[in-house]
Steps between C-alpha positions, in 0.01 A plus 500: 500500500181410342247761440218591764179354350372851499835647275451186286158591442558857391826439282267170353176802400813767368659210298147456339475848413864514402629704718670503884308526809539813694768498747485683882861369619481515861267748553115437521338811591575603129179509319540306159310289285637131498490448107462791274472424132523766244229418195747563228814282589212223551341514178838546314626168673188279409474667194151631545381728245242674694491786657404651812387797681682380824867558528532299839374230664545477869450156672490466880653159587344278817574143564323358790393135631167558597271640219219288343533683136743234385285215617215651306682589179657170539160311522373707250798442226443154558109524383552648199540413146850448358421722194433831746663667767375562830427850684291562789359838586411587880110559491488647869068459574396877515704605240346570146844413333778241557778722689790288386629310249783172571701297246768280521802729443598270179178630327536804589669686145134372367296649729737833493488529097178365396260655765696802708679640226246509238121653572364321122572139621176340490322288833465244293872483412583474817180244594690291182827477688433564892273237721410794762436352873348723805592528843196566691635697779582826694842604352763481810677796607800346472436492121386847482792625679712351286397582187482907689881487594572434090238738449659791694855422332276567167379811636856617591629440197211710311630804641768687344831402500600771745250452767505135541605382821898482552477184702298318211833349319425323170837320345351628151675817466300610242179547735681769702474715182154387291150537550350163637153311481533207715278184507440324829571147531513196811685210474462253706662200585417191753795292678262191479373517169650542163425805253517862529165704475492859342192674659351856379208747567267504249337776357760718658554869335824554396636860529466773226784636338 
């Protein structure tokens, strides 16, 4: 049997990462992550030499056929210059910061190494080899819940080992019995439209160890 579009998505987002997505079996009221990607195993796959203070990444998964994102990103891809890479940031009127960031998931690594993962990269690196877009509008709640449900597994795995939540089940063993700092991602995915998008809060304060 072929995959559900939504499995397909999530094992297609692990596979990126290199790593499996998060499996529930038959029950659903488990609370879990759908991809969970542990920093280290990543960088040692694609041979990155950098290093980070993050030791997970936690991306919430959503495919759905009736979001507008795509369509802009996909209009927006098509405007810009072959020699730079498009990213859009949601510039919600009121606010006196972009609240989120969005990427095609393929460019995501860059955006990750060059501008999360390192506090000396310069604006005008990243001006050099991003064409930035804005979406002038209120952020949907649909958005901000999402990007809250990978932020809560984050949370849960911050605390210690022992008083994490029993019905949180991570298939990396190793998380049962470390301290965790989790980054919150959203992946999205359209059945109409190619491309998957990698969307994140900007701005956000990670936890202190």
């Amino acid at each position: 049997m072929p995959d559900a579009p939504w499995k397909a998505h999530e094992r297609a987002v692990a596979e990126h990462f290199g790593t499996t997505r998060e499996k529930r079996g038959a029950d659903f009221s488990v609370s879990d992550c759908d991809v969970l990607v542990n920093v280290e195993d990543w960088y040692e796959a694609r041979q990155y030499r950098e290093t980070s203070d993050f030791t997970h990444i936690v991306v919430e998964c959503k495919y759905n056929s009736g979001l507008k994102l795509h369509e802009w990103m996909r209009d927006f891809s098509a405007s810009v210059p072959k020699c730079k890479t498009p990213i859009l940031f949601w510039d919600s009127p009121g606010s006196p910061i972009p609240e989120y960031g969005v990427c095609w998931q393929k460019d995501f690594d860059h955006i990750w190494l060059s501008w999360m993962t390192d506090p000396s990269y310069a604006i005008a690196n990243f001006a050099s080899y991003w064409t930035i877009g804005y979406i002038k509008r209120q952020v949907p709640k649909y958005l901000e819940e999402w990007w809250n449900q990978a932020h809560s597994y984050c949370l849960e795995l911050q605390k210690p080992p022992e008083e994490r939540d029993t019905t949180f089940r991570a298939s990396d063993e190793r998380v049962l019995r470390q301290e965790c700092c989790a980054y919150p991602l959203v992946s999205v995915r359209a059945n109409k439209l190619k491309g998957r998008l990698m969307v994140w809060k900007l701005w956000w304060e990670p936890p202190q160890w």
